[in-house]
MMTF fields as JSON, N, C-alpha, C and O atoms, coordinates in Angstrom:
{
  "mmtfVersion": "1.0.0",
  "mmtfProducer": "UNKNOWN",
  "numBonds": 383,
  "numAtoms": 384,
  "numGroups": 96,
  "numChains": 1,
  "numModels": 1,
  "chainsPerModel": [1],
  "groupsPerChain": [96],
  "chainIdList": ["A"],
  "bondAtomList": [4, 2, 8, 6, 12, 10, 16, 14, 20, 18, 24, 22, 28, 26, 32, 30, 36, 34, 40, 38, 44, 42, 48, 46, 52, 50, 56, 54, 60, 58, 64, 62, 68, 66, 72, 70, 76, 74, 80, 78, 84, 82, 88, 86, 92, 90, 96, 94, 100, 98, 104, 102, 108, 106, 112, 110, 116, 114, 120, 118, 124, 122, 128, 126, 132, 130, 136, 134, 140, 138, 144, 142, 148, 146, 152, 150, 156, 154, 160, 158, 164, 162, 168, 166, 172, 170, 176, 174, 180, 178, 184, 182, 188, 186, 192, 190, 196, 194, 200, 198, 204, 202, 208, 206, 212, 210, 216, 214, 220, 218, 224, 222, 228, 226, 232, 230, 236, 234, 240, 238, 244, 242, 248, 246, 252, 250, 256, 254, 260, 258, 264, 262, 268, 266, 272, 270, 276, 274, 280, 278, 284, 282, 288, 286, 292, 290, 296, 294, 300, 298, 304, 302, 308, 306, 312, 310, 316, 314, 320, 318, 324, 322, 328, 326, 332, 330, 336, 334, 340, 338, 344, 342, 348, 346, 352, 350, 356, 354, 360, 358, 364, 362, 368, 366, 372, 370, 376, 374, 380, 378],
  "bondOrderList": [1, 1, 1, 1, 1, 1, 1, 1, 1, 1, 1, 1, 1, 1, 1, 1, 1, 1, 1, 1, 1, 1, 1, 1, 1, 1, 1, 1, 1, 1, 1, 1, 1, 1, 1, 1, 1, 1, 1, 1, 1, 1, 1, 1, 1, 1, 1, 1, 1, 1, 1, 1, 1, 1, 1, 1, 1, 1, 1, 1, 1, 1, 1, 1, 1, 1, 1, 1, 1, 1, 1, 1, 1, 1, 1, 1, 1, 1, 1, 1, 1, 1, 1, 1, 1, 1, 1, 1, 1, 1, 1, 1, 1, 1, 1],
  "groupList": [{"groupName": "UNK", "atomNameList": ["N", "CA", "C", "O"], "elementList": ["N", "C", "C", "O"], "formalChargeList": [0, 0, 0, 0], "bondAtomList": [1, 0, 2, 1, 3, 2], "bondOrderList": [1, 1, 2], "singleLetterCode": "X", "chemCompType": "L-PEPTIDE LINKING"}],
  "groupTypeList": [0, 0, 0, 0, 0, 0, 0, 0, 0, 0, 0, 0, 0, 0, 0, 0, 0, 0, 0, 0, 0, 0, 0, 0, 0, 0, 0, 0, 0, 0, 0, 0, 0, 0, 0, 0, 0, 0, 0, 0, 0, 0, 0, 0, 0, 0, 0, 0, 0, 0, 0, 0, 0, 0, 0, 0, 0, 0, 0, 0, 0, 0, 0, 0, 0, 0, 0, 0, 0, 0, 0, 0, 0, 0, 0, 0, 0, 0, 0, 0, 0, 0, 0, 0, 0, 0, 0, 0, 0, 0, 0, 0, 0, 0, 0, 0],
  "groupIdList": [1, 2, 3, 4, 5, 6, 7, 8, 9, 10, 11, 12, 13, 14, 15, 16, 17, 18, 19, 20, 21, 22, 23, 24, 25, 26, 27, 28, 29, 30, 31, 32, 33, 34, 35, 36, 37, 38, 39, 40, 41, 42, 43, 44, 45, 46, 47, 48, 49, 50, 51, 52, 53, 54, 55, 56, 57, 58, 59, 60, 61, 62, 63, 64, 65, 66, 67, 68, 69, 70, 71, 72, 73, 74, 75, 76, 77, 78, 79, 80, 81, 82, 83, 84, 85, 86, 87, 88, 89, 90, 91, 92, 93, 94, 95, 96],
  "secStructList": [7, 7, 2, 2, 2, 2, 2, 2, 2, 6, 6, 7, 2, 2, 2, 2, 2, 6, 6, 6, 6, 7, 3, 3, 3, 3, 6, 6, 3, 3, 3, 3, 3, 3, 3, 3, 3, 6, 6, 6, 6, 3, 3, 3, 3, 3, 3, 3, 3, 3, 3, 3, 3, 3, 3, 7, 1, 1, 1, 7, 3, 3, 3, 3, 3, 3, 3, 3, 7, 7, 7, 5, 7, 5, 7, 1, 1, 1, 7, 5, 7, 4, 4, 4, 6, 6, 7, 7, 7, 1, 1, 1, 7, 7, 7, 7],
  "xCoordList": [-13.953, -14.02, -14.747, -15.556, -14.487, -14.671, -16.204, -16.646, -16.748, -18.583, -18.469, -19.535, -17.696, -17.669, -16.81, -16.822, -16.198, -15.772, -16.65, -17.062, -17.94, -18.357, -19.568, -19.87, -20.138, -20.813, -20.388, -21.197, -18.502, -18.501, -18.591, -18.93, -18.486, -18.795, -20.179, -20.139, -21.032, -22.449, -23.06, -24.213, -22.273, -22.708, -21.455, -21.077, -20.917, -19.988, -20.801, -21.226, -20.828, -21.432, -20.367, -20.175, -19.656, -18.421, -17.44, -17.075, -16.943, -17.017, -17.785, -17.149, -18.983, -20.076, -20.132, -20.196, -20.131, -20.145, -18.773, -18.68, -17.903, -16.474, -16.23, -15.26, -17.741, -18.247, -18.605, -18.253, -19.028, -19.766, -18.605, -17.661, -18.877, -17.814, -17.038, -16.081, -17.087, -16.662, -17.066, -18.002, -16.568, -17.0, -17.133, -16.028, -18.165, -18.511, -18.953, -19.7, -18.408, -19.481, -20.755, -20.711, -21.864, -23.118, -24.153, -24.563, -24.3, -25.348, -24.754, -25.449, -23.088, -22.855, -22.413, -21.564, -23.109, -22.752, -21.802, -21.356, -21.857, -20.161, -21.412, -22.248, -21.211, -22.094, -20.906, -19.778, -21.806, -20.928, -21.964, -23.159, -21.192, -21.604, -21.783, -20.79, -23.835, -23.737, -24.058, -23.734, -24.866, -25.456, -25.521, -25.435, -25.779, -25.894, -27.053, -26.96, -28.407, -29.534, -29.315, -29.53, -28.787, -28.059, -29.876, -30.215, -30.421, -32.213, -32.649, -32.988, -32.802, -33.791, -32.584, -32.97, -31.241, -30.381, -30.179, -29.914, -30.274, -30.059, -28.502, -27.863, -28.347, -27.066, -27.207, -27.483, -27.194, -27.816, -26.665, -25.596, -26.728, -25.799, -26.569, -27.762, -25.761, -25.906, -25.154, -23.968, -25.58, -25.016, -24.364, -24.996, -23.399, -23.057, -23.344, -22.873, -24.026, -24.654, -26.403, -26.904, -26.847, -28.389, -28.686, -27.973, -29.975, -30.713, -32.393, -33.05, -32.773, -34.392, -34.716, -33.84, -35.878, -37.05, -37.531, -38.103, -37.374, -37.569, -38.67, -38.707, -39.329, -40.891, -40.849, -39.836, -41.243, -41.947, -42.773, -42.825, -43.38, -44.464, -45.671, -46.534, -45.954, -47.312, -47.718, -48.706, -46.125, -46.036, -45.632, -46.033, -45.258, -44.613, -43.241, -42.701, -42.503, -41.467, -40.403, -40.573, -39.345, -39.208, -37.656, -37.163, -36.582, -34.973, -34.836, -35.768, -33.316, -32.764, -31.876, -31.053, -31.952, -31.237, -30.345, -30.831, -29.016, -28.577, -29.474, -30.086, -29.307, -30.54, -29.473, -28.263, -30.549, -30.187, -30.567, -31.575, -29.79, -30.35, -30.367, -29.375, -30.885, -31.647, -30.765, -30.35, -30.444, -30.218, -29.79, -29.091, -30.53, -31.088, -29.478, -29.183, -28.895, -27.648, -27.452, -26.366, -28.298, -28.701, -29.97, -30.896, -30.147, -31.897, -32.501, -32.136, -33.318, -34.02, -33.725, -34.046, -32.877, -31.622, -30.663, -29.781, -30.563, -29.341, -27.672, -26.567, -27.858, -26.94, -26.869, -27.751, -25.82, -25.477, -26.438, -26.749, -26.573, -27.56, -26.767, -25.703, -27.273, -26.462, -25.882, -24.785, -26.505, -26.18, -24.348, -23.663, -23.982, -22.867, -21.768, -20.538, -22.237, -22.123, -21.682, -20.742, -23.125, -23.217, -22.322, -22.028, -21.904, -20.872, -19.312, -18.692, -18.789, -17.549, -16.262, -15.677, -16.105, -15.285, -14.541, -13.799, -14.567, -13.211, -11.902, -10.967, -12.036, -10.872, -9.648, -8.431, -10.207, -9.838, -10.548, -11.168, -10.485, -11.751, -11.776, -10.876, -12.698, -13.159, -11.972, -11.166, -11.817, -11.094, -11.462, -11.717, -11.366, -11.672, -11.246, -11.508],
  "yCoordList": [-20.879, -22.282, -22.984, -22.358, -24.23, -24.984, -25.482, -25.38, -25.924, -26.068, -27.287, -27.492, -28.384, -29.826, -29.375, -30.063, -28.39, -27.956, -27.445, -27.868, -26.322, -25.705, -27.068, -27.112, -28.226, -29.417, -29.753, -29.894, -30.099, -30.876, -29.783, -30.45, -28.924, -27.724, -27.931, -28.097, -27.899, -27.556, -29.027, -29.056, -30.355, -31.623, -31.868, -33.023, -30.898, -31.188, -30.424, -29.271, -31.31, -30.012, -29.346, -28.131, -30.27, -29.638, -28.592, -27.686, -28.692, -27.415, -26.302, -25.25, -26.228, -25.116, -24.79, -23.57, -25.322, -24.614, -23.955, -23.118, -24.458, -23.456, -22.233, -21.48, -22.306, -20.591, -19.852, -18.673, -20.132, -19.251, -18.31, -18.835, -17.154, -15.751, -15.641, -14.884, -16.018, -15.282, -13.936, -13.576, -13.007, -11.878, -11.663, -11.655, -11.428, -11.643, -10.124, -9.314, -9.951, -8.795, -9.452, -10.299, -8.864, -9.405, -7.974, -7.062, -8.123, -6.897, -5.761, -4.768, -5.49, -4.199, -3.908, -3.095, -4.666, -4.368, -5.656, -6.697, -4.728, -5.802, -6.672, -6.071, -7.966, -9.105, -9.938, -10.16, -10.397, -11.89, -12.749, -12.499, -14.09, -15.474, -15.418, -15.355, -15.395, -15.472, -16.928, -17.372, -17.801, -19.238, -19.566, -18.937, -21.268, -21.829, -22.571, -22.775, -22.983, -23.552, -24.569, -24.222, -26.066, -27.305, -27.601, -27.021, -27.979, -28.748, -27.655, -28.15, -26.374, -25.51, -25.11, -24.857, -25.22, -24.828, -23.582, -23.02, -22.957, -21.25, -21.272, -22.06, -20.381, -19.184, -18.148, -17.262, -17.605, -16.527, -15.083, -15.332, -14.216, -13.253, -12.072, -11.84, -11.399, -9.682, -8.834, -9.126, -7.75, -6.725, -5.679, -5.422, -5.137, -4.02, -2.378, -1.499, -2.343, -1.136, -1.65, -2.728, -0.228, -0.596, -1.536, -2.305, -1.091, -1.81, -1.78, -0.975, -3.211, -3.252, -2.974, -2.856, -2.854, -2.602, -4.173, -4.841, -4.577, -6.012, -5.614, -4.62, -6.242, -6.023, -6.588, -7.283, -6.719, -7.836, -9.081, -9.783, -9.095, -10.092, -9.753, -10.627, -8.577, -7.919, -7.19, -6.621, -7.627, -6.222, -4.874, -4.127, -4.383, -3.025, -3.01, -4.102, -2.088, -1.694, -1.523, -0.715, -2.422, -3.004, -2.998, -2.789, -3.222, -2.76, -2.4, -2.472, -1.847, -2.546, -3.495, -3.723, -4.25, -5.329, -5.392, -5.138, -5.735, -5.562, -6.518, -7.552, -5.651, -6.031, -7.555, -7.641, -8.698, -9.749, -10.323, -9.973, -11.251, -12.322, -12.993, -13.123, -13.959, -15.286, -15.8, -14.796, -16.821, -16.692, -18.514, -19.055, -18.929, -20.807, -20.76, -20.253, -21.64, -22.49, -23.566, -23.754, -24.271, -25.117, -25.335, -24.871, -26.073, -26.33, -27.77, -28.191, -28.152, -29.377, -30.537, -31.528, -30.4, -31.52, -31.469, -32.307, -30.809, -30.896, -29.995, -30.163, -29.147, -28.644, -27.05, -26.295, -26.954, -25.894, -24.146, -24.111, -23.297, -22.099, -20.969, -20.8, -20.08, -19.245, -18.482, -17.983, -18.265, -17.243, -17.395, -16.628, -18.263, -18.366, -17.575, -17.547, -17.283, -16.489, -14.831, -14.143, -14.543, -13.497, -13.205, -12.06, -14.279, -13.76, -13.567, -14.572, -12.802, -12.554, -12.31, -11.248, -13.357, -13.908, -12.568, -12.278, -11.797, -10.94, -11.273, -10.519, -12.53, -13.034, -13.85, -14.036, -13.997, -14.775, -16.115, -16.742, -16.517, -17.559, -18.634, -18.716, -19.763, -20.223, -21.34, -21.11, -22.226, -23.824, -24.962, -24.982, -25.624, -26.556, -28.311, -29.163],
  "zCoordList": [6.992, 7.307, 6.166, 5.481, 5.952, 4.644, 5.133, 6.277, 4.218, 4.66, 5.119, 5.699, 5.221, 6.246, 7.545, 8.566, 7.46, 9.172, 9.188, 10.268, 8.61, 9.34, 10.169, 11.361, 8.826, 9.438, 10.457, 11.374, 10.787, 11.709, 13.008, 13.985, 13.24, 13.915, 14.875, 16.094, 14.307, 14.345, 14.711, 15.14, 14.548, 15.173, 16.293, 16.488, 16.917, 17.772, 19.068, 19.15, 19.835, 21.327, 21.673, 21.722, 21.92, 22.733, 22.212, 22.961, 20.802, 19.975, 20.092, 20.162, 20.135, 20.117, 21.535, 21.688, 22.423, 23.575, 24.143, 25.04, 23.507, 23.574, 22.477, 22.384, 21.481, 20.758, 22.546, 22.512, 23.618, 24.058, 25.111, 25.703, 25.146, 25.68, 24.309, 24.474, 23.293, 22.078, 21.853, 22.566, 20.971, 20.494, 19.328, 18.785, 18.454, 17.362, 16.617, 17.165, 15.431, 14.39, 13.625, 12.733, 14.183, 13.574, 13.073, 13.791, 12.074, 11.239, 11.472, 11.254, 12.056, 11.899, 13.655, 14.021, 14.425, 16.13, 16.284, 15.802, 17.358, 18.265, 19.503, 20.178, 19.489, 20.429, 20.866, 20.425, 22.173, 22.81, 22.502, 22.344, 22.417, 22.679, 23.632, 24.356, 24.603, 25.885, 26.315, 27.417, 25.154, 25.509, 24.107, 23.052, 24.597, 23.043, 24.015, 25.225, 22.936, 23.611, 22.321, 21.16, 22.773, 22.027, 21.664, 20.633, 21.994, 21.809, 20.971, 19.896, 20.956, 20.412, 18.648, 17.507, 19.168, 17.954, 17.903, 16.841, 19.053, 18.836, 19.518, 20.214, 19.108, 19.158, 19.918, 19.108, 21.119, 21.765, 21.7, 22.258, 21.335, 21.29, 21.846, 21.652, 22.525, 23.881, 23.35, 23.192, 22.998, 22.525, 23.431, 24.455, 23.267, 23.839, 23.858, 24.579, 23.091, 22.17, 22.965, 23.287, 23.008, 22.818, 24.31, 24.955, 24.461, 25.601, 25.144, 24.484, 25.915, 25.377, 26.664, 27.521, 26.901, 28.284, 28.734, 27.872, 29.655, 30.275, 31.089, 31.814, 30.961, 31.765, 32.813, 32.74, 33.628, 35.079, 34.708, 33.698, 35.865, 35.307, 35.175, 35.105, 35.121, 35.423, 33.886, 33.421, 33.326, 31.635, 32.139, 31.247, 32.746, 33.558, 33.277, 33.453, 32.887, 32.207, 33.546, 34.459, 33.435, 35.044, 35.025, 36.133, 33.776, 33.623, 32.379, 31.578, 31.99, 30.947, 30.83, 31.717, 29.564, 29.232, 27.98, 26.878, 28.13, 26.655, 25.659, 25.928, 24.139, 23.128, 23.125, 23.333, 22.782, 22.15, 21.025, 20.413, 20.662, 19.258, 19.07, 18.354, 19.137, 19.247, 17.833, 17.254, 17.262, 15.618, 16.022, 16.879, 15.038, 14.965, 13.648, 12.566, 14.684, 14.032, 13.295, 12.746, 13.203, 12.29, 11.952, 12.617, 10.867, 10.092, 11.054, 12.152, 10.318, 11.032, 10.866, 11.523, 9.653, 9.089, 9.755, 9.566, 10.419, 11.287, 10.443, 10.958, 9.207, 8.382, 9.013, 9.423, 8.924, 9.273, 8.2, 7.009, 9.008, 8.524, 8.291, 8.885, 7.356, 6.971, 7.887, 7.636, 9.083, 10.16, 10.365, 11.041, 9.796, 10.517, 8.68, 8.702, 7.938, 7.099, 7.309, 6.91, 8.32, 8.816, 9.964, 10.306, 10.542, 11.865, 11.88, 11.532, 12.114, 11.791, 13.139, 13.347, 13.762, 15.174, 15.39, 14.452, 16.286, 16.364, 17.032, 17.303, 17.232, 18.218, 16.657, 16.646, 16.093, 14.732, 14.316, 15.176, 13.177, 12.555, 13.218, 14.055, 13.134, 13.802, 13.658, 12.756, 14.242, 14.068, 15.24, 16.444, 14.447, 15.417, 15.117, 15.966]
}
């Protein structure tokens, strides 16, 4: 994607929230698009591989959870971040 689609991308809500149930290659694992947090600018991705230890509320080692990744989609300018460099759609590239 050309770097003003990927801009207009990343200032579109409604675009970005139709990223989420995507399936994506990131650092080598296979992830879904499980949420997009629009205010904070994250990207939330769940892995299928791998589980972390989810505590309670007490700190007591309480499930597992598929590992996730947090990864900030745009800067404070509002421009799109490299992360989206790093992600590679398995459904086919992005358009919009």
């Amino acid at each position: 994607m050309s770097e003003s689609g990927l801009q207009a991308l990343v200032e579109n809500v409604d675009a970005l929230r139709k990223l989420i149930g995507r399936r994506v290659n990131y650092m080598g694992q296979t992830y879904e698009i499980v949420d997009l947090l629009i205010e904070d600018d994250l990207l939330i991705l769940s892995g299928d591989e791998g589980a972390d230890v989810q505590e309670d509320s007490y700190g007591r080692a309480h499930r597992l959870v598929p590992h996730q990744h947090n990864l900030r989609f745009r800067d404070a300018d509002g421009h799109a971040t490299h992360v989206w460099e790093e992600l590679a759609f398995l459904d086919g590239p992005l358009s919009i």
